[in-house]
N, C-alpha and C positions, 0 to 999 in steps of 0.2 A: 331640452325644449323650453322656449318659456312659457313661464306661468301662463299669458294668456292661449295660448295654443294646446298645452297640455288642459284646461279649463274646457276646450273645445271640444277636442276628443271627448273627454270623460262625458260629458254632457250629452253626446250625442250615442256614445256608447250602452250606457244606463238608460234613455231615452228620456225625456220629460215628464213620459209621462207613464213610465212603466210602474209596476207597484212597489218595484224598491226606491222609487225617487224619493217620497216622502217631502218634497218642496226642495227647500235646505236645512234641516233640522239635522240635531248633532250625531245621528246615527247615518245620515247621507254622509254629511261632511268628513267621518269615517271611509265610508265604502267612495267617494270620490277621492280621497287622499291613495286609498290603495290605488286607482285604476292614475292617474296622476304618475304614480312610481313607478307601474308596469310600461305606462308610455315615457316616461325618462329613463328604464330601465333600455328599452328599446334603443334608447339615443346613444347612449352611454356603454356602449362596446369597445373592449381594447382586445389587446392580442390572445386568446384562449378564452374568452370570457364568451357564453352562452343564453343569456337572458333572450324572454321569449319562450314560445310553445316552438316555434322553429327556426331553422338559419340555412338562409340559401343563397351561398357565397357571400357577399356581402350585404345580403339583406335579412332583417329579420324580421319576422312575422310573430303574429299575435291573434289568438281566435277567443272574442269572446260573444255573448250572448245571453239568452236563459228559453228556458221552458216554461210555457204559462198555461193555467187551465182553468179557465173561466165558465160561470155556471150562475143564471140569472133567472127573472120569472119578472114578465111585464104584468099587469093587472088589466090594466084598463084598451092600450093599444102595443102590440107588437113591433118593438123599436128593434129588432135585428141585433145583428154583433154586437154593435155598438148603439149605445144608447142616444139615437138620431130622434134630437127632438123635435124634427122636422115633418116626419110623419104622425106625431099626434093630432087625433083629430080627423085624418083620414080615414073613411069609411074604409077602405081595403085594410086597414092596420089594425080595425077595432076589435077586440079579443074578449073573450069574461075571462082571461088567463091564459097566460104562454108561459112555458119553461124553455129553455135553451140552454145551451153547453159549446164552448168552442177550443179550438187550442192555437186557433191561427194566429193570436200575439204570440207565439213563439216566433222567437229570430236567432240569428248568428250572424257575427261581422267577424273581418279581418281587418287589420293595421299593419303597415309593412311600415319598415326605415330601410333608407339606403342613401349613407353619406356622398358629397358629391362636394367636386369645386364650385358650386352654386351653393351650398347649404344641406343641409339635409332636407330628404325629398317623405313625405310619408303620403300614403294610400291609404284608402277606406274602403272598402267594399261590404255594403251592409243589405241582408233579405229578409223577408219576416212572408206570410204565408197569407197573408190578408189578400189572395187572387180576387177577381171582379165575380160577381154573381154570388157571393156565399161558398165560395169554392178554396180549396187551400192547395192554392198554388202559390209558390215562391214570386215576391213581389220584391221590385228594387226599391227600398228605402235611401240610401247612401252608397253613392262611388265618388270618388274625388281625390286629386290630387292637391301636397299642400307641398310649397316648394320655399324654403327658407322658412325665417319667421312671419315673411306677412302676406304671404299670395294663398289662395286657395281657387281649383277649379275643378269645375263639374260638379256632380249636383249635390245639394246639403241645406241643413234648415233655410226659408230664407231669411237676409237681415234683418228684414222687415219683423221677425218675431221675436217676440221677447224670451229667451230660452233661460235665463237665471231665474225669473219668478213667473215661469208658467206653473199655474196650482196646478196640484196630484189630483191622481183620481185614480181608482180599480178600473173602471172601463176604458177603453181606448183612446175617445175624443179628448173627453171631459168639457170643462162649461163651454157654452156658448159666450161670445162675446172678445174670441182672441184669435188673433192670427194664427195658424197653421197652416204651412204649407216647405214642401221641398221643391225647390229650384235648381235649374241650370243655372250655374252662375259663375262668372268671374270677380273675385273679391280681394279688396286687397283692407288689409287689416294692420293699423301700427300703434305705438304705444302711447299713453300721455302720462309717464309714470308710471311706478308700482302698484296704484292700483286702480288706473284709466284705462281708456281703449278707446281708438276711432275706428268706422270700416267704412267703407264702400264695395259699391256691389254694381255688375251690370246684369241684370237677371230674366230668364226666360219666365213670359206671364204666365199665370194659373187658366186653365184648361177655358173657367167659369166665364173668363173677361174676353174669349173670341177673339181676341188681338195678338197676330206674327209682330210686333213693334216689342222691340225691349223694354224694361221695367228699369229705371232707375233708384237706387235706395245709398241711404247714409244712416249711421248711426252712432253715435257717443253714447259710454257706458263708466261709470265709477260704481266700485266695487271693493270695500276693505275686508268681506266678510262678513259686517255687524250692520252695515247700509250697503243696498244698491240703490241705482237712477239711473236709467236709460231714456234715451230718445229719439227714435229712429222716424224718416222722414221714407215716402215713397211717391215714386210718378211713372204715369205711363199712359198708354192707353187702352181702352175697353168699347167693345161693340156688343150690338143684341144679335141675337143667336141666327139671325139671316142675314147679318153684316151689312144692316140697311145704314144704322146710324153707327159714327164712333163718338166719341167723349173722352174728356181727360178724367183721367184715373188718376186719385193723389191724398196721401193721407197722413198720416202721421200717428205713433204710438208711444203713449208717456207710461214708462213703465216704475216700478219703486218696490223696495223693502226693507224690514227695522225688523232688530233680534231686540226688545227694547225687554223683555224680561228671559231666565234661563229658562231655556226650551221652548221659547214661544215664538213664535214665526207672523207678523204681519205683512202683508202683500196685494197691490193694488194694480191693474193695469188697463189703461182707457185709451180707445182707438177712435180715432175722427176722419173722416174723408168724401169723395165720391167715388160711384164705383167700386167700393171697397170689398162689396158681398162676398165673392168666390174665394178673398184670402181669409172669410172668418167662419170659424166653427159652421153657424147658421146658415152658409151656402145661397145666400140674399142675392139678387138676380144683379147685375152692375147696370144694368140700361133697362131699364121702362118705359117705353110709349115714349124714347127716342131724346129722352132726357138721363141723365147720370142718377143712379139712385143713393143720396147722400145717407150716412149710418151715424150712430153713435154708440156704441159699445166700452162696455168694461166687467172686469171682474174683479172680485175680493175676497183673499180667502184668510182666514188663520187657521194657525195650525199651533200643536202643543205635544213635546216629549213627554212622555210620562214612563221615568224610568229607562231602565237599559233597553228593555222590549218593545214597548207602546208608542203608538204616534197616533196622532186622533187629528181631526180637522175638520171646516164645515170650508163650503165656498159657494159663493153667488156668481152667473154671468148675467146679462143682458144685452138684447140687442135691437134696438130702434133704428127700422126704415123708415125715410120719407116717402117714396113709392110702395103700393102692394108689392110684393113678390112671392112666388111659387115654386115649391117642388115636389108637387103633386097636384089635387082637383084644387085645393085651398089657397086663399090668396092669405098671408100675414104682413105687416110691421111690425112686428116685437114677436119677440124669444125672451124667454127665460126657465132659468136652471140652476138647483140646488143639487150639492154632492152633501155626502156628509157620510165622511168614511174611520176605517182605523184600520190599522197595520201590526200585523204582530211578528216580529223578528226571532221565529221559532228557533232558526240554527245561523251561523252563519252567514249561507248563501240561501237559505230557505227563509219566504216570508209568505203569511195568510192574511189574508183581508177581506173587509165585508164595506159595502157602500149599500146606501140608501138615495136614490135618484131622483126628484120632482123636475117636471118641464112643464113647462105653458106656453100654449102659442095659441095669438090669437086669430082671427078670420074676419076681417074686413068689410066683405061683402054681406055676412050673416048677423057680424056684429057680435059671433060668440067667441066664450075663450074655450079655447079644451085645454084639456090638463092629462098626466099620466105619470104612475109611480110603479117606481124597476126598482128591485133588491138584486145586489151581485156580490159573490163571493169568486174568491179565488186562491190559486196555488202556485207559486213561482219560486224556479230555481233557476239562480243566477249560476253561471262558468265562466 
């Protein structure tokens, strides 16, 4: 497989934003070189050879995943699973303390190979327990077929997101201020050298933007390892939730990072557009009173190994509308979010972590800000 493709996998295997990602600090770079060899090991079948958890005829499969157990305590407003800092500030969320426990970030994926006179063909199939309601029901993260080195379809992060330097975090979003989202998509992906990449994508909209119209996305990436630079472009279109108005939908994300001393991780990623809301963290409305509601977001995070076991990091998002928007009684223009966590690499495949959460969002209409502070710990074992 190549480098960019096996790069794919692994990333999406580990998740972004699971607690072993750790950014790309040199205890990732580790645990991604191994998952890297298991998907070249996959490719790399000759006659008696058995690499993989299975082999069915000529295909070989691969199950990985982890179990995670998370356990939190809101202070001031009740942010759920995940720390949604969208409902602070809402009278129904306001608490003098919440504890909580979940296990629904558990997931499991598969990866098959199965060589062909087109190329080798591999499959994802990926679930994690995050059901709708607070309920832990098996949810589809990832299914998709990748067929040679540069096609990929069905559904998988979209391009639009920056997946090399999305900052870590214990809880499941993490900041505001960054795309997130899986798509239906068709993509095609080729090289600009050893350590470039171009893609394009034709991709099914986010639920948020109310529009059957396809999403267009492009994206360039360099990457040696010690720098990345990305910059991914999007366009489509977005209507308001009675499909009175539509508007063009279109944005762009500059994303960046530098290993500029041992162990330390800098990373920066700024989003611009209209209509942008539904693909960011913040969940910002795309249409307002029949105009496009333009954003400005980014975040920043560092990060620092300390030692074989320790990883430590703080990160900012934020996110400025120019329309109110709501998802709840409260109108906001601006989010923002403070992580500040560490990771301890107990065993191998076992890692603990503790985050400390700050959000603020403000309220337009009232002219106040609220604010809310979550502590999370947690327990993850990677397979």
């Amino acid at each position: 497989m190549t480098r960019t493709k096996a790069i794919l996998l692994a990333a999406s295997a580990l998740s972004v934003t699971s607690t072993l990602a750790y950014a790309q600090d040199a205890q990732t770079q580790a645990e991604l070189d191994a998952l890297r060899a298991r998907v070249e090991a996959l490719e790399s079948v000759g006659p008696g050879s058995t690499p993989g958890d299975f082999r069915i005829g000529n295909t070989t499969l691969d199950v990985y995943g982890y179990v995670k157990a998370d356990f939190f305590y809101d202070f001031e407003f009740d942010q759920g699973d995940t720390a949604f800092v969208n409902v602070i500030g809402e009278p129904s969320a306001a608490t003098s303390g919440t504890f909580g426990a979940t296990a629904r970030q558990s997931r499991i994926g598969l990866l098959s190979n199965t060589p062909s006179n087109i190329g080798d063909i591999q499959g994802q199939l990926e679930l994690d327990l995050f059901g709708s309601g607070g309920t832990a029901e098996l949810r589809l993260r990832h299914a998709n077929v990748r067929i040679g080195d540069h096609w990929l379809i069905g559904q998988f992060w979209t391009n639009f997101q920056p997946l090399d330097t999305y900052p870590t975090s214990v809880e499941f979003n993490g900041p505001v201020g960054i795309a997130f989202a899986r798509q239906n998509q068709v993509r095609y992906t080729g090289s600009l050298g050893s350590d470039a990449a171009f893609s394009f994508s034709i991709e099914e909209n986010v639920g948020g933007s109310n529009s059957d119209d396809p999403v267009i996305t492009a994206a360039a990436e360099y990457n040696d390892g010690t720098y990345i630079a990305r910059i991914a472009g999007l366009y489509g279109q977005a209507q308001d939730s009675g499909g009175t108005f539509e508007v063009d939908q279109y944005g762009v994300t500059l994303s960046g990072s530098a290993r500029l001393w041992e162990g330390g991780l800098f990373q920066v990623n700024y989003t611009n557009g209209a209509a942008l809301g539904p693909y960011l963290i913040g969940l910002g409305d795309a249409v307002v009173g029949g105009e496009a509601n333009d954003v400005d977001a980014f975040t920043v995070e560092l990060r620092q190994q300390l030692g074989d076991k320790w990883n430590v990091g703080i990160s900012y998002g934020y996110e400025d509308y120019d329309l109110p928007t709501s998802t709840g009684t409260l109108a906001f223009t601006e989010l923002e979010t403070i992580h500040v966590n560490a990771f301890y690499q107990a065993t191998e495949n076992l890692t603990l972590s503790a985050e400390y959460i700050y959000g603020e969002r403000n309220d337009v209409i009232s002219g106040q800000d609220f604010d809310g502070n979550r502590v999370q710990f947690a327990a993850q074992l990677n397979f």
